[in-house]
MARNUNU-897334 format. One record per residue (C-alpha): residue number from 1; x, y, z. Coordinates in steps of 0.5 Angstrom, whole numbers, plus 500, padded with zeros to 3 digits. Example, Ala and Ser with C-alpha at 12.3 -4.5 7.8 and 13.67 -1.06 7.14 Angstrom:
REM residues 2
ATOM  nr  xx  yy  zz
ATOM   1 525 491 516
ATOM   2 527 498 514
This chain:
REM residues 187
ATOM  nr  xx  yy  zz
ATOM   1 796 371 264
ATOM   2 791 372 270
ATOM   3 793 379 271
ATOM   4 791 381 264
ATOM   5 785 378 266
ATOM   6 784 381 272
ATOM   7 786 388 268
ATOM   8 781 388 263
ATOM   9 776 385 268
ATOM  10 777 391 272
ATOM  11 777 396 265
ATOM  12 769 393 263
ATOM  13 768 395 270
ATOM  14 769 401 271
ATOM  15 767 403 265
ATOM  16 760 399 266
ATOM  17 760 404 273
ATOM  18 762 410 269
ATOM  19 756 410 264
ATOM  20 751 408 270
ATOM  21 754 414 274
ATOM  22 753 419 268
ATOM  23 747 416 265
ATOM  24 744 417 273
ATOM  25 746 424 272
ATOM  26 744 426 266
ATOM  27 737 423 267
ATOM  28 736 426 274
ATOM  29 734 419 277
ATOM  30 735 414 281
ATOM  31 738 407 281
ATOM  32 734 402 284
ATOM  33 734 393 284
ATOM  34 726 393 286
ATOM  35 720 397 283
ATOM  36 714 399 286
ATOM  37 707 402 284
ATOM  38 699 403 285
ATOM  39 694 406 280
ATOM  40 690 411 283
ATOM  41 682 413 282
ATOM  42 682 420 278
ATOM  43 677 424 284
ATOM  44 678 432 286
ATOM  45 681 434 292
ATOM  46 678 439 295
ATOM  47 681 445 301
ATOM  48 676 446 308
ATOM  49 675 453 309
ATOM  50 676 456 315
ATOM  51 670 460 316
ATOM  52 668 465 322
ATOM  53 662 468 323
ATOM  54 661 475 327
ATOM  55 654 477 329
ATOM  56 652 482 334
ATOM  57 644 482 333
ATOM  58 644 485 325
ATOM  59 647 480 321
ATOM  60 653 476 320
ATOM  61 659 478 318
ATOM  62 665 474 316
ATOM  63 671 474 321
ATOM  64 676 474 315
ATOM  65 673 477 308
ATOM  66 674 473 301
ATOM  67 680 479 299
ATOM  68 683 477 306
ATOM  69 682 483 309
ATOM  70 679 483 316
ATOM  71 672 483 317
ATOM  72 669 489 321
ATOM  73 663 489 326
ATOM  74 660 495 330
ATOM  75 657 495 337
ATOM  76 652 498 339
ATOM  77 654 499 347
ATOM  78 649 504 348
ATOM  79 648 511 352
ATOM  80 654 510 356
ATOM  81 653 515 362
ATOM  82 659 517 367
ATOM  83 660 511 373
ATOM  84 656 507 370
ATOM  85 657 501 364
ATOM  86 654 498 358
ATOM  87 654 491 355
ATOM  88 655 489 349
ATOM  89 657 482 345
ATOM  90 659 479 339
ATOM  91 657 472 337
ATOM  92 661 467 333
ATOM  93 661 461 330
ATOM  94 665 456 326
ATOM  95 662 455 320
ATOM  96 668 450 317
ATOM  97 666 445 313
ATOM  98 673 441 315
ATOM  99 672 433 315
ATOM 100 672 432 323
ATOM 101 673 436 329
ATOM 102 675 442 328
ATOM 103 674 446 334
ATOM 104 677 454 334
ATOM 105 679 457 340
ATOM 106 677 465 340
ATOM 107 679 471 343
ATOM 108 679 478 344
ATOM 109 686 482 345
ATOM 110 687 489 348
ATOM 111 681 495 347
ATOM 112 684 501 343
ATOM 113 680 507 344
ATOM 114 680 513 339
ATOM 115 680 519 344
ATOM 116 680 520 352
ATOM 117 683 513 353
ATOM 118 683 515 360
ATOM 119 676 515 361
ATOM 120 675 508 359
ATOM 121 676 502 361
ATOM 122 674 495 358
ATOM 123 674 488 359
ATOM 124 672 482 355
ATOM 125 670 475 358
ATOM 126 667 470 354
ATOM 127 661 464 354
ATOM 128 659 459 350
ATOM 129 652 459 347
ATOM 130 648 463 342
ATOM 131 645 468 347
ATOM 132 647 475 346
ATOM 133 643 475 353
ATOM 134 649 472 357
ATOM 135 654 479 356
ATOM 136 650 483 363
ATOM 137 654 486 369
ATOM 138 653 478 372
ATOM 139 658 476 368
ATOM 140 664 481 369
ATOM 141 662 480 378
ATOM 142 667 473 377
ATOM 143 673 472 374
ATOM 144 670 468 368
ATOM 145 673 466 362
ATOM 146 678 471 357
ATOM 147 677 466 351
ATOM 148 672 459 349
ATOM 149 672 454 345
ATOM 150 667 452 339
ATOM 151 667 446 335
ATOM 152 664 445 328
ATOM 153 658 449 328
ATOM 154 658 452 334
ATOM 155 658 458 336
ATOM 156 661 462 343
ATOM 157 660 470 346
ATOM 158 665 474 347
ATOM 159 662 479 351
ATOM 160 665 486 353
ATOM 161 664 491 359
ATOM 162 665 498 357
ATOM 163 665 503 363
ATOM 164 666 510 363
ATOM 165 670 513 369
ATOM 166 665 517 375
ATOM 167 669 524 374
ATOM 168 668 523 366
ATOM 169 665 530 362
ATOM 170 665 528 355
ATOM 171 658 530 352
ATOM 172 658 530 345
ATOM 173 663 527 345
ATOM 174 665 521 340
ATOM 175 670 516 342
ATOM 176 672 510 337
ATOM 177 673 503 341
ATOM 178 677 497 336
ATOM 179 678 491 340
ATOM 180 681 485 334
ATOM 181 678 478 335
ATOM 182 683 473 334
ATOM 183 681 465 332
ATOM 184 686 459 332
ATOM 185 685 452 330
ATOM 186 686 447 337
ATOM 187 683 441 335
């Protein structure tokens, strides 16, 4: 009698399991012994941007447009004679409206120049400040800095030496000079 018991103990079980097991399956859930929740306030969540602004003198320019394509400055360098070099700079400021510190890292990656690449040499370093004064041939005599770092709102200069080599004799001639300047989060 008590194997009978046991037997039918055991049916009611399995077939107990059986239905959690399908109904868990079925239901795409889970099964739990506790349950917990909170109520939550209706409110907006709202994205930082990330917004980095080039200046160099004639108005400011968004480092990344609003369509996600890259924002394009020109520099005005100067008469650039032979043996001789001319300064120019780009001011840059970080206008993210993220909570807390924000600091970007900014830099400037390798010049590419349209014609008579051979005759050109440029070199970038960078100051912190707003002071489009700071890009002179002082600046390029040591070995400052390649990159700065800007908090929220603030702003640095990547300046540029651009220098045309002595045995040069290009007059009339053009050359486009493309240098990307790059900005990543660091804090």
């Amino acid at each position: 009698m008590q194997l009978m018991n046991c037997l039918r103990v055991l049916k009611a079980a399995g077939l107990v399991l059986a239905a959690l097991v399908l109904g868990l399956m079925t239901a795409q859930a889970s099964y739990a012994l506790w349950n917990a929740g909170t109520t939550v306030e209706a409110g907006t969540i709202q994205a930082a941007s990330f917004d980095v602004v080039m200046d160099n003198g004639t108005g400011p320019v968004l480092m990344t447009q609003a369509d996600g394509s890259q924002g394009t400055l020109a520099l005005n360098v100067g008469t650039v004679n032979a043996g001789s070099a001319s300064y120019t700079g780009v001011l840059l400021t970080n206008n993210s409206d993220a909570g807390g510190s924000f600091t970007i890292n900014a830099s400037a990656g390798a010049a590419q120049v349209s014609s008579f690449p051979e005759l050109w040499t440029i070199q970038h370093r960078a100051v912190a400040g707003t002071d489009l004064g700071a890009c002179n041939a002082a600046l390029f005599t040591g070995s400052q800095a390649q990159t700065v770092d800007i908090p929220k709102g603030g702003s640095g200069i990547i300046c540029f030496q651009v220098t045309l080599a002595e045995s040069a004799n290009i007059q009339g001639q053009v050359s486009t000079i493309t240098v990307p300047l790059s900005a990543a989060q660091v804090g």
